[in-house]
mmCIF entry with sequence, helices, sheets and N, C-alpha, C, O atoms, coordinates in Angstrom:
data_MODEL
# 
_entry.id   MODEL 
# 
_entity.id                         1 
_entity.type                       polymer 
_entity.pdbx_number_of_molecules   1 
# 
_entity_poly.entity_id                      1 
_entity_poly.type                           'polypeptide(L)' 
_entity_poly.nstd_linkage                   no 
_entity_poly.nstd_monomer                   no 
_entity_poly.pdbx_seq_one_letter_code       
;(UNK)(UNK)(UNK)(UNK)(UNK)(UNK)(UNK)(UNK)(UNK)(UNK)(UNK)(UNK)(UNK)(UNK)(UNK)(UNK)
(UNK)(UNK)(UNK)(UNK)(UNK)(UNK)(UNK)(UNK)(UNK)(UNK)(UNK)(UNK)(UNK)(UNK)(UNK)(UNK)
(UNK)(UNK)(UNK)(UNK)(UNK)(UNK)(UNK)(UNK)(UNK)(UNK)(UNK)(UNK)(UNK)
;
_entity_poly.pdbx_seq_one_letter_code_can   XXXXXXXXXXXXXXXXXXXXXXXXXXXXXXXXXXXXXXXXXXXXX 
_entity_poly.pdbx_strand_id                 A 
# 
loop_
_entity_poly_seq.entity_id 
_entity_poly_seq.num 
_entity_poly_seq.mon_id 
_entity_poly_seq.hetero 
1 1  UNK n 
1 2  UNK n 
1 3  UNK n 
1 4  UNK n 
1 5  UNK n 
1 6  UNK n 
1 7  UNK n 
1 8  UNK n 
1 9  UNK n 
1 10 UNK n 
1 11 UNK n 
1 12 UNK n 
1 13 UNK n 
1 14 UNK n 
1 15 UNK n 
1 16 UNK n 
1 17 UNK n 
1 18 UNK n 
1 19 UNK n 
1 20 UNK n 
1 21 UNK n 
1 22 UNK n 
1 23 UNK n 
1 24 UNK n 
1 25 UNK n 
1 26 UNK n 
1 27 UNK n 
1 28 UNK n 
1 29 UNK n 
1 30 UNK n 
1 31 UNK n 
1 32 UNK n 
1 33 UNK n 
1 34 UNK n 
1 35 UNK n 
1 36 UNK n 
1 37 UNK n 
1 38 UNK n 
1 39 UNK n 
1 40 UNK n 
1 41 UNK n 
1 42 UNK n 
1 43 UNK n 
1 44 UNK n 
1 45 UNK n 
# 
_struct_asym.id          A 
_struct_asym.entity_id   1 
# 
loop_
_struct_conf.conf_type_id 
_struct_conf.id 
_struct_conf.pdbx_PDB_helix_id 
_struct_conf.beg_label_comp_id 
_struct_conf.beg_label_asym_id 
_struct_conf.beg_label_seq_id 
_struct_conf.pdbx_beg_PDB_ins_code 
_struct_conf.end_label_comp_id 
_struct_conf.end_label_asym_id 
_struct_conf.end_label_seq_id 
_struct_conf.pdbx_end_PDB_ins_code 
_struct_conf.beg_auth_comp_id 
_struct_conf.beg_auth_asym_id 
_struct_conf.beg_auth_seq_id 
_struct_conf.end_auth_comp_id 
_struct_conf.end_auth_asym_id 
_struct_conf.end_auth_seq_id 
_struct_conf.pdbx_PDB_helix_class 
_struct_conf.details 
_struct_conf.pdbx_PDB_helix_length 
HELX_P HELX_P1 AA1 UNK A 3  ? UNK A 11 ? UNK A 3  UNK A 11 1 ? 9  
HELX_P HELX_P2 AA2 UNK A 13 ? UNK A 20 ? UNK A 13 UNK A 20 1 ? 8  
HELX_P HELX_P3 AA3 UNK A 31 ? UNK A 43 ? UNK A 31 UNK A 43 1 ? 13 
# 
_struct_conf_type.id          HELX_P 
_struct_conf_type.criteria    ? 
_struct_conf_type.reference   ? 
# 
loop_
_atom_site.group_PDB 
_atom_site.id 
_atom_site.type_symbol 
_atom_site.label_atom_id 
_atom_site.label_alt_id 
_atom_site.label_comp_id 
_atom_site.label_asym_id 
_atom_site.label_entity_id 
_atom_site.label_seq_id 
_atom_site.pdbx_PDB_ins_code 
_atom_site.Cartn_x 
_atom_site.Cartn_y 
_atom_site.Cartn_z 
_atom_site.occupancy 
_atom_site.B_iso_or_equiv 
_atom_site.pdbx_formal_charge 
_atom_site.auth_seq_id 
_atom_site.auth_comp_id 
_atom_site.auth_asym_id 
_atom_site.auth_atom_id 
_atom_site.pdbx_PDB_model_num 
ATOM 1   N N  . UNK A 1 1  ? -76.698 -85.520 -86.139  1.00 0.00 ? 1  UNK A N  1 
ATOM 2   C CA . UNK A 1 1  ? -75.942 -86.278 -87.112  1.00 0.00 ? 1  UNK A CA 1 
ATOM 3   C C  . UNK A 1 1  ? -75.570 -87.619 -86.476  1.00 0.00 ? 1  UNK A C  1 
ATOM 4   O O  . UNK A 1 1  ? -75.006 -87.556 -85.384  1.00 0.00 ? 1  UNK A O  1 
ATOM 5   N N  . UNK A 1 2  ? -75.784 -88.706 -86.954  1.00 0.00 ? 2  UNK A N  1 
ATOM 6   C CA . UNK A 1 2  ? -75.362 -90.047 -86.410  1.00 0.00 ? 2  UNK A CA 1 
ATOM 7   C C  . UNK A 1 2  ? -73.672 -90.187 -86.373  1.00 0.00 ? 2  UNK A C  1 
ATOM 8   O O  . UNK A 1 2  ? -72.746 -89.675 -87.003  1.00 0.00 ? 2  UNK A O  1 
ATOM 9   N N  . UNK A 1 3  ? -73.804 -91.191 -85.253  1.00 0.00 ? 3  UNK A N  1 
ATOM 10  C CA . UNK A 1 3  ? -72.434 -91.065 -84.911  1.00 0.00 ? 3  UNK A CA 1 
ATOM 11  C C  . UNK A 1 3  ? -71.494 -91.319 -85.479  1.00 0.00 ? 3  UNK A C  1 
ATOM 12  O O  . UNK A 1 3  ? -70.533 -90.622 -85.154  1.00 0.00 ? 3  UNK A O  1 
ATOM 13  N N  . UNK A 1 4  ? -71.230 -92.375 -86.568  1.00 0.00 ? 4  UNK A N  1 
ATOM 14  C CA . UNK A 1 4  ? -70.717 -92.411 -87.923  1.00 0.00 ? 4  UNK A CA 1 
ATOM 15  C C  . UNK A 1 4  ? -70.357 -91.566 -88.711  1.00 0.00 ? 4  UNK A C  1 
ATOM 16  O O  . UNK A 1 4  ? -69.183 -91.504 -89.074  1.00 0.00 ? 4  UNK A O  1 
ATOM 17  N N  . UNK A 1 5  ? -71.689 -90.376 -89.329  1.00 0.00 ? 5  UNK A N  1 
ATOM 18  C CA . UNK A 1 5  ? -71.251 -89.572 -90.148  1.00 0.00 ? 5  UNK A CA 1 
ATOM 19  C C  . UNK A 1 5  ? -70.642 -88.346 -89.186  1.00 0.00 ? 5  UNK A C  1 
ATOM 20  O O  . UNK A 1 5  ? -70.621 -87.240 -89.726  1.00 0.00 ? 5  UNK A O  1 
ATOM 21  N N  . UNK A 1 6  ? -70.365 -88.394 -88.423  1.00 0.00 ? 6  UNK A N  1 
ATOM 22  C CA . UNK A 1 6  ? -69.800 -87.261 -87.217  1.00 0.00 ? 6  UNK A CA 1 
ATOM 23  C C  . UNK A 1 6  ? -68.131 -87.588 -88.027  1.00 0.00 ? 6  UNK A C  1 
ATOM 24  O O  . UNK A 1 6  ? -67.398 -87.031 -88.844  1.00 0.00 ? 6  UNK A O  1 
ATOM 25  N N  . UNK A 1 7  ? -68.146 -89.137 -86.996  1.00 0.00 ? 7  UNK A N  1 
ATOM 26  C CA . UNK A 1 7  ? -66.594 -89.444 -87.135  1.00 0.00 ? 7  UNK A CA 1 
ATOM 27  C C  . UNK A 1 7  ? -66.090 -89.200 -88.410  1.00 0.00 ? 7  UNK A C  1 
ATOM 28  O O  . UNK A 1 7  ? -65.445 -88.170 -88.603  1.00 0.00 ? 7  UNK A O  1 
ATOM 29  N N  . UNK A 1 8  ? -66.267 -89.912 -89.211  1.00 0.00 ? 8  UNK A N  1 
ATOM 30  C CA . UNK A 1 8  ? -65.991 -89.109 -91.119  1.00 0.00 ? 8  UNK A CA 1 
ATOM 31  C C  . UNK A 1 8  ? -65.798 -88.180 -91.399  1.00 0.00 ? 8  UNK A C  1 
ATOM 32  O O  . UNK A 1 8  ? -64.719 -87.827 -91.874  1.00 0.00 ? 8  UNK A O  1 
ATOM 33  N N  . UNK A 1 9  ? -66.754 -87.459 -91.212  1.00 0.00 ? 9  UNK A N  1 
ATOM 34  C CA . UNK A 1 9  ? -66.850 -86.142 -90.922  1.00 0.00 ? 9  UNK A CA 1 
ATOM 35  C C  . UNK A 1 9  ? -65.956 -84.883 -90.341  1.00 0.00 ? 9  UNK A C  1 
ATOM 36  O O  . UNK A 1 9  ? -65.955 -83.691 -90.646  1.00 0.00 ? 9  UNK A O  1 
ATOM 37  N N  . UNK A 1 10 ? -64.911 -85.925 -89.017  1.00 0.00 ? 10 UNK A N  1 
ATOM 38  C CA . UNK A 1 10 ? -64.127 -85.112 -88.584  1.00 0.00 ? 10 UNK A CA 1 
ATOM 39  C C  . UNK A 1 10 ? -62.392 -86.008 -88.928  1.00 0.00 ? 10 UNK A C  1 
ATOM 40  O O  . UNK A 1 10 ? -61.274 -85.840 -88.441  1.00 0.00 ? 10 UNK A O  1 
ATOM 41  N N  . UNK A 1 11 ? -62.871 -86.844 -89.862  1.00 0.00 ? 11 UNK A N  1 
ATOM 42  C CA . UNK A 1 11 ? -61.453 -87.622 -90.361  1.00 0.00 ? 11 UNK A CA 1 
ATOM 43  C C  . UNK A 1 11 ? -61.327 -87.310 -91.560  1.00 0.00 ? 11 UNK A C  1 
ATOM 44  O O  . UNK A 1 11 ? -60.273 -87.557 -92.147  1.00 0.00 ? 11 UNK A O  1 
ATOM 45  N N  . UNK A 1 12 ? -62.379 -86.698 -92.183  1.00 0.00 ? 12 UNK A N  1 
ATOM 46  C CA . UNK A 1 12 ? -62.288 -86.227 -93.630  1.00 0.00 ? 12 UNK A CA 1 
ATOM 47  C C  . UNK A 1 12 ? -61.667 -84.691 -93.087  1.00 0.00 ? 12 UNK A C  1 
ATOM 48  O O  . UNK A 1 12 ? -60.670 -84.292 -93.689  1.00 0.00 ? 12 UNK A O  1 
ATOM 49  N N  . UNK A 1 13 ? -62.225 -83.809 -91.960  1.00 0.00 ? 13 UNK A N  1 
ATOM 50  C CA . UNK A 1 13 ? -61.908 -82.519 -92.009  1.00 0.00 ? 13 UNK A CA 1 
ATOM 51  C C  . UNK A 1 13 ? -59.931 -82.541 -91.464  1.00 0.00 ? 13 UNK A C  1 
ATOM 52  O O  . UNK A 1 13 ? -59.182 -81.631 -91.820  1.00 0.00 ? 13 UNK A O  1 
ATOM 53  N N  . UNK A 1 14 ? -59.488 -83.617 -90.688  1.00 0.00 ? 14 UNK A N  1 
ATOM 54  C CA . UNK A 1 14 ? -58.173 -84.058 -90.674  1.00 0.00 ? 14 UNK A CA 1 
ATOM 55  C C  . UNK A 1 14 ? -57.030 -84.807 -91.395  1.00 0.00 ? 14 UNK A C  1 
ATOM 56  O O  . UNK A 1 14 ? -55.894 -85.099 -91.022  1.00 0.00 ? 14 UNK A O  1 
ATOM 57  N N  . UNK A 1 15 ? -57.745 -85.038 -92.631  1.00 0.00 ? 15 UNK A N  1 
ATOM 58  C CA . UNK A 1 15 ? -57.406 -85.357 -93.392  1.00 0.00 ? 15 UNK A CA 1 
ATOM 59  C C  . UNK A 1 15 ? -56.826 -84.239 -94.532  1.00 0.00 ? 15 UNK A C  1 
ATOM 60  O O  . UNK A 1 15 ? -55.719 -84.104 -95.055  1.00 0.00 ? 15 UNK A O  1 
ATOM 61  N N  . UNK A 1 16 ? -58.492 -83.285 -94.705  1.00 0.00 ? 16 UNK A N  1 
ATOM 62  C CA . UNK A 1 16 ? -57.773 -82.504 -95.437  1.00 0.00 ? 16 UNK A CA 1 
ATOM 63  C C  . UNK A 1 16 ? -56.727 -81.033 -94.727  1.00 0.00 ? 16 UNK A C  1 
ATOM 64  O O  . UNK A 1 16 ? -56.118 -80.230 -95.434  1.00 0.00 ? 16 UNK A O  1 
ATOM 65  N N  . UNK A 1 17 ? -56.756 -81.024 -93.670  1.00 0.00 ? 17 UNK A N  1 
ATOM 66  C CA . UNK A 1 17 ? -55.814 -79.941 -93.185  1.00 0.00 ? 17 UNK A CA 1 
ATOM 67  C C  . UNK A 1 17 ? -54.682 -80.408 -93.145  1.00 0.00 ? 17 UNK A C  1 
ATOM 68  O O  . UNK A 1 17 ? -53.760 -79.678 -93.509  1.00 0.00 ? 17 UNK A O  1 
ATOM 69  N N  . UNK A 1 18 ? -54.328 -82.102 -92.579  1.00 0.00 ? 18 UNK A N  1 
ATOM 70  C CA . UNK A 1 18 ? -52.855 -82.873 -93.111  1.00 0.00 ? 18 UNK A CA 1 
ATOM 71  C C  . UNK A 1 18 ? -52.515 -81.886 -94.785  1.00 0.00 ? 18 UNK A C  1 
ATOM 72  O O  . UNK A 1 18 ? -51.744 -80.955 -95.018  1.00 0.00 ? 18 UNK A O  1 
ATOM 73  N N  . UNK A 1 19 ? -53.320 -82.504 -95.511  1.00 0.00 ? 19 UNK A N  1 
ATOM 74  C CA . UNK A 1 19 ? -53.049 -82.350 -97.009  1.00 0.00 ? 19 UNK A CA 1 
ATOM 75  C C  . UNK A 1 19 ? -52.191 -80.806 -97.102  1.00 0.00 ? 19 UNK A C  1 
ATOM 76  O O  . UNK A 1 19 ? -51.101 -80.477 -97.571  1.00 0.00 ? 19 UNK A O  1 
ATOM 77  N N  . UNK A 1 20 ? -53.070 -80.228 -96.544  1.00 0.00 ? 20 UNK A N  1 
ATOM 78  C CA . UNK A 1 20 ? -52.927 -78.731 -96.386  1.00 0.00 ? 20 UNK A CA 1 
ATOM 79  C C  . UNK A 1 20 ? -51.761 -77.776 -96.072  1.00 0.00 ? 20 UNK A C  1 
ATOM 80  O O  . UNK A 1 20 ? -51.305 -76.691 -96.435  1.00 0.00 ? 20 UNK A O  1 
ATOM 81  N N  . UNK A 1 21 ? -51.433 -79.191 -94.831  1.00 0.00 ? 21 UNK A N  1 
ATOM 82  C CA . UNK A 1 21 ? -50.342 -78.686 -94.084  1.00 0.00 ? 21 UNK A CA 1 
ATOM 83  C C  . UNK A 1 21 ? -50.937 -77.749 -93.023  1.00 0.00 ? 21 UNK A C  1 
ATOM 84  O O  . UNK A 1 21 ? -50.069 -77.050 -92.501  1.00 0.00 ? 21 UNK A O  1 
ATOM 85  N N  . UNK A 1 22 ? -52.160 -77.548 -92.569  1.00 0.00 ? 22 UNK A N  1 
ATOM 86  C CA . UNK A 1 22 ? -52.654 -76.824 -91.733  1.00 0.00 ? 22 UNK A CA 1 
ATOM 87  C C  . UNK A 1 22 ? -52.594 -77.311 -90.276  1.00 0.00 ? 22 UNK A C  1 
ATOM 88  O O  . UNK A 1 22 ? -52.694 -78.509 -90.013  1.00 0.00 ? 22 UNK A O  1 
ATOM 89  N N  . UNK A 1 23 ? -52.430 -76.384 -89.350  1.00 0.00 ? 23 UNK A N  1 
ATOM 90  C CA . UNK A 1 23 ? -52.431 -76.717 -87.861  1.00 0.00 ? 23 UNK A CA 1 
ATOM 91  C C  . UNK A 1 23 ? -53.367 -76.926 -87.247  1.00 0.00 ? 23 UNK A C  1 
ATOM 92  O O  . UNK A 1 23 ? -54.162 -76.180 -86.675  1.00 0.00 ? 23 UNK A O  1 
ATOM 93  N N  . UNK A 1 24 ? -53.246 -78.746 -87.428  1.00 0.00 ? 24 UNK A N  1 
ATOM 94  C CA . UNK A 1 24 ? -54.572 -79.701 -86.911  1.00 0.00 ? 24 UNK A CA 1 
ATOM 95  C C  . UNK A 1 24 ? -55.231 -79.134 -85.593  1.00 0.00 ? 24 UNK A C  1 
ATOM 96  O O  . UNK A 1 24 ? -56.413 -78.920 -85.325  1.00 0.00 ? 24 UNK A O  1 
ATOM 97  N N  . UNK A 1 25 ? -54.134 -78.971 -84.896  1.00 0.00 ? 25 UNK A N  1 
ATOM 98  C CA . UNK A 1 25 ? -54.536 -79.004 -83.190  1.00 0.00 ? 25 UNK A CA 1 
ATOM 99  C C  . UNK A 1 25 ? -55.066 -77.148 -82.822  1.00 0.00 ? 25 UNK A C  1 
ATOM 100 O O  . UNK A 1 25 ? -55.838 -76.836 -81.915  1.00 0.00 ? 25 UNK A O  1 
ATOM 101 N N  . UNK A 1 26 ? -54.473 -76.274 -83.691  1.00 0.00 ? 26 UNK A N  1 
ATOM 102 C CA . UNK A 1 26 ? -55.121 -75.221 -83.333  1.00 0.00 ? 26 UNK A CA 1 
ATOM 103 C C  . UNK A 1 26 ? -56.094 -74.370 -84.019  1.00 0.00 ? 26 UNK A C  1 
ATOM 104 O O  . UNK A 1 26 ? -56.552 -73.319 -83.570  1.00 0.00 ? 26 UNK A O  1 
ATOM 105 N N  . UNK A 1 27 ? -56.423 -75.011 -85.357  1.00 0.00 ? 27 UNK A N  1 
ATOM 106 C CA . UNK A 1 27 ? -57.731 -74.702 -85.785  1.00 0.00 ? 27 UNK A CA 1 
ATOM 107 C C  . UNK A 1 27 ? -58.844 -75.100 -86.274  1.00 0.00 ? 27 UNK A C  1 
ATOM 108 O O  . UNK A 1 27 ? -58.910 -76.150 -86.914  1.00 0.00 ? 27 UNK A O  1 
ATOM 109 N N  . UNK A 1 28 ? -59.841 -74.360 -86.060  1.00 0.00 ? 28 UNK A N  1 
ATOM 110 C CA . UNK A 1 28 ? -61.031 -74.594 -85.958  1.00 0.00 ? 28 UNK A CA 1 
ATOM 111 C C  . UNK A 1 28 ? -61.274 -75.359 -87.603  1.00 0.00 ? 28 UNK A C  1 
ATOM 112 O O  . UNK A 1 28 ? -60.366 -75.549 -88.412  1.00 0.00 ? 28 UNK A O  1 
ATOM 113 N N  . UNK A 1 29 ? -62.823 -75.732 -87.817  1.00 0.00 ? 29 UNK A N  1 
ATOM 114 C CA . UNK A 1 29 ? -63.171 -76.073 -89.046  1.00 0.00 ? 29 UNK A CA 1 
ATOM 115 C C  . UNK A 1 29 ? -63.728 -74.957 -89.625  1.00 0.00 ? 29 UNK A C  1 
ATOM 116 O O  . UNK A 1 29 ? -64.092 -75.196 -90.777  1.00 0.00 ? 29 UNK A O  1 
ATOM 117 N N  . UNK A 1 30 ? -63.954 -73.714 -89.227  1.00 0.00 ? 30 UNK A N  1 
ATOM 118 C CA . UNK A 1 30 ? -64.192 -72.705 -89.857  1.00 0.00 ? 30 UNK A CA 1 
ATOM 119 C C  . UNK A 1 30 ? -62.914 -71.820 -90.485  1.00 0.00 ? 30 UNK A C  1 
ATOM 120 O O  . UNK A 1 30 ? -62.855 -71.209 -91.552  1.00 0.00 ? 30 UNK A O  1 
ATOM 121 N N  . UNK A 1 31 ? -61.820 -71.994 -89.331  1.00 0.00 ? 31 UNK A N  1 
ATOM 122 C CA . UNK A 1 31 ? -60.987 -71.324 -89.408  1.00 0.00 ? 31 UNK A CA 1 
ATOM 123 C C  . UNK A 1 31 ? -60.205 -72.012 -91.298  1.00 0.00 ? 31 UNK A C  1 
ATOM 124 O O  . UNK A 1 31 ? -59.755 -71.190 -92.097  1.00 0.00 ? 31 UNK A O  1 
ATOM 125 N N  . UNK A 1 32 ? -60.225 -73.523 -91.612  1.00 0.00 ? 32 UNK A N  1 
ATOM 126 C CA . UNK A 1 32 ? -60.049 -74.192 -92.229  1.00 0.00 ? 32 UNK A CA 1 
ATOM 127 C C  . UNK A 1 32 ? -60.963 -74.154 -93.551  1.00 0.00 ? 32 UNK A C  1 
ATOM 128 O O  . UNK A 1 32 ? -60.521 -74.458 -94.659  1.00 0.00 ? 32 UNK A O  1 
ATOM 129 N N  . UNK A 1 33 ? -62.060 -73.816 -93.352  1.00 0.00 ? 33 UNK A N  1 
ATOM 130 C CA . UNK A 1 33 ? -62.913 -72.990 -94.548  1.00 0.00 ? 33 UNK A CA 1 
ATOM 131 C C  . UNK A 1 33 ? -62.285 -71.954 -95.329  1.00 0.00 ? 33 UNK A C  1 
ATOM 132 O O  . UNK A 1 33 ? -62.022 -71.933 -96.531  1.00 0.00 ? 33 UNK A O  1 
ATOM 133 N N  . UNK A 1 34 ? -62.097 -71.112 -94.440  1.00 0.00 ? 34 UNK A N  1 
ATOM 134 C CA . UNK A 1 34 ? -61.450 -69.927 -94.372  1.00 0.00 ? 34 UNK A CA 1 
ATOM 135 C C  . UNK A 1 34 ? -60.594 -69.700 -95.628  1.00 0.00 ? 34 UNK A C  1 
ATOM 136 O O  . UNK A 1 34 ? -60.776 -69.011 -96.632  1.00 0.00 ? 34 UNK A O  1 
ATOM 137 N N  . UNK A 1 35 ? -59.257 -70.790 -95.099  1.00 0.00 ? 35 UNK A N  1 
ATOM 138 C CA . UNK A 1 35 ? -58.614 -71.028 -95.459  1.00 0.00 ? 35 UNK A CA 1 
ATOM 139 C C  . UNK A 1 35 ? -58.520 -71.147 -97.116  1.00 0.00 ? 35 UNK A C  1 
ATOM 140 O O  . UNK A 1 35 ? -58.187 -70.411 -98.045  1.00 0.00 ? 35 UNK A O  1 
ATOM 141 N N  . UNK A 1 36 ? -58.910 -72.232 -96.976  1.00 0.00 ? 36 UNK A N  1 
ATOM 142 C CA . UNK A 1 36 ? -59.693 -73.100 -98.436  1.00 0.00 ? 36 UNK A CA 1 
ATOM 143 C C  . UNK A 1 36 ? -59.908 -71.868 -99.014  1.00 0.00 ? 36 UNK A C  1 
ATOM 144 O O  . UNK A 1 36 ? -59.324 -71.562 -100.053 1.00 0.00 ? 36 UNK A O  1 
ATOM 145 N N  . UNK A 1 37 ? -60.638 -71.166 -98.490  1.00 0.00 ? 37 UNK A N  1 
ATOM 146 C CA . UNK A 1 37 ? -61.718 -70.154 -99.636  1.00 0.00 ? 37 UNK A CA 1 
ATOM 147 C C  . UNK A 1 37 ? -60.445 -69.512 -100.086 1.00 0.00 ? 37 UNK A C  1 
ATOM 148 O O  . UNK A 1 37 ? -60.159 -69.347 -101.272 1.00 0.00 ? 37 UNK A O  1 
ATOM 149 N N  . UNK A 1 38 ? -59.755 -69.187 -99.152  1.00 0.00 ? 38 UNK A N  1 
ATOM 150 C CA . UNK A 1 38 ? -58.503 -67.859 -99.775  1.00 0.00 ? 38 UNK A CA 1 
ATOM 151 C C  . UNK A 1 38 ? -58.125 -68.185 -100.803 1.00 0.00 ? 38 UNK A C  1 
ATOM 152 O O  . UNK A 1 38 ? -57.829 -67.342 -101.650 1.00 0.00 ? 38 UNK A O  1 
ATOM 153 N N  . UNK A 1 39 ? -58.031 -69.444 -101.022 1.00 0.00 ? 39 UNK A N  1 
ATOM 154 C CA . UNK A 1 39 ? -56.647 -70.154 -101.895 1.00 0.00 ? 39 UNK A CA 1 
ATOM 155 C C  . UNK A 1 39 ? -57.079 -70.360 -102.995 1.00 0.00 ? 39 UNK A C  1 
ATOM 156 O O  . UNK A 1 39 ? -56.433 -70.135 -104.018 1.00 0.00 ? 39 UNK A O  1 
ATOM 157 N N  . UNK A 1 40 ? -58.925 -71.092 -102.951 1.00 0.00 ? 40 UNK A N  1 
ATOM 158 C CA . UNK A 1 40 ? -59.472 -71.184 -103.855 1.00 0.00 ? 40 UNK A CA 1 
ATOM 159 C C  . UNK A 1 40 ? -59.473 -69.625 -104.843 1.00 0.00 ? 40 UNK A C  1 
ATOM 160 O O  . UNK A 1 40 ? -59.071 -69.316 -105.965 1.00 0.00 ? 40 UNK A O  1 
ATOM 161 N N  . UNK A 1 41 ? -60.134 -68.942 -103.754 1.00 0.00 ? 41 UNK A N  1 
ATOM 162 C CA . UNK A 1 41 ? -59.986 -67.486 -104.781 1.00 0.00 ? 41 UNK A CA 1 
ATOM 163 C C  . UNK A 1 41 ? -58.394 -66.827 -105.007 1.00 0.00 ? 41 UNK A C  1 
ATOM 164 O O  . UNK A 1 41 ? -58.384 -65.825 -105.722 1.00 0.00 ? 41 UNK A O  1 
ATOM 165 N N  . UNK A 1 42 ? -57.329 -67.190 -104.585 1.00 0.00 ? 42 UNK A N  1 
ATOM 166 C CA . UNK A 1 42 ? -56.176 -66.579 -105.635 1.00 0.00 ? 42 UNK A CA 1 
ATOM 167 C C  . UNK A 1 42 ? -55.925 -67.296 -106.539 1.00 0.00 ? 42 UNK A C  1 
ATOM 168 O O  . UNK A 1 42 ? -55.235 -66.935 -107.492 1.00 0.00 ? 42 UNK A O  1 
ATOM 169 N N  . UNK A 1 43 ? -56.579 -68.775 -106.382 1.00 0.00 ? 43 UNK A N  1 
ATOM 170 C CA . UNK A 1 43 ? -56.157 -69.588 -107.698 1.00 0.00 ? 43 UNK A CA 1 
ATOM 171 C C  . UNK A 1 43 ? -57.138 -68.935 -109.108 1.00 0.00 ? 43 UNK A C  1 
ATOM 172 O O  . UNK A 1 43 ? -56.733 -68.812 -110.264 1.00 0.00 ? 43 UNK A O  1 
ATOM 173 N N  . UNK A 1 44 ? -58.053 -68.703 -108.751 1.00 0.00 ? 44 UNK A N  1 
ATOM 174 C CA . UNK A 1 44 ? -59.190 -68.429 -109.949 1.00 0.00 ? 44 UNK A CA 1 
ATOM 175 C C  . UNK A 1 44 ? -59.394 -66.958 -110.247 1.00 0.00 ? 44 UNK A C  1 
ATOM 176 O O  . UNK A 1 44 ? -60.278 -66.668 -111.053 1.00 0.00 ? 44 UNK A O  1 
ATOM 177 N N  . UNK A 1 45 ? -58.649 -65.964 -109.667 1.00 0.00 ? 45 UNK A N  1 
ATOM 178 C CA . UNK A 1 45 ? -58.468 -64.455 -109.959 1.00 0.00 ? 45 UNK A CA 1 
ATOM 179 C C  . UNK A 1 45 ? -57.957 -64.434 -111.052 1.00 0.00 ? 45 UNK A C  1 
ATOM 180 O O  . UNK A 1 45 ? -57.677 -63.359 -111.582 1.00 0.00 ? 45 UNK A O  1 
# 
């Protein structure tokens, strides 16, 4: 991935865990998927 879309890439993924309120410094971007997915699926149950 060029070095550009890296950085974006990891200012978009800090961006949205700010939003989130998620703990920038101790998790992963999977862990932050994760996340997402949960929320997404109790919203749409």
């Amino acid at each position: 991935m060029p070095k550009e879309l890296q950085k974006a890439h990891n200012e978009n993924n800090i961006a949205v865990m700010k939003a989130y309120g998620f703990d920038i410094k101790n998790m992963s971007e999977a862990d932050c998927v994760v996340a997402l997915m949960k929320m997404y699926n109790e919203l749409t149950s």
